[in-house]
N, C-alpha and C positions, 0 to 999 in steps of 0.2 A: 146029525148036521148035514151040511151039499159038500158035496166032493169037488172043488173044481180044478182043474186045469193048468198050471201055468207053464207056459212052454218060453222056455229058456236060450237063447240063441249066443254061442261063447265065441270069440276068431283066435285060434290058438297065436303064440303068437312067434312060436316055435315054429310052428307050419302053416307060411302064410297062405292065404287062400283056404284054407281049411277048417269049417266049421263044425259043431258040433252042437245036435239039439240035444237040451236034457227037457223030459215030460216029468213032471213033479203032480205026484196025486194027494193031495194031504185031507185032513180033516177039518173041518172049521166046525168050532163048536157053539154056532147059533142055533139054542134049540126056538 
């Protein structure tokens, strides 16, 4: 299957002003 991308952008909310990217690689199973 494509491997794609999805990029995650969080605002803690603990610590303003303070973001955090998560990159998430997963699998999609379109053959």
């Amino acid at each position: 299957g494509t491997y794609p991308t999805t990029t995650t952008t969080t605002t803690s909310a603990k610590e303003p002003g303070y973001a955090s990217t998560i990159s998430t690689i997963f699998e999609r199973a379109d053959v």
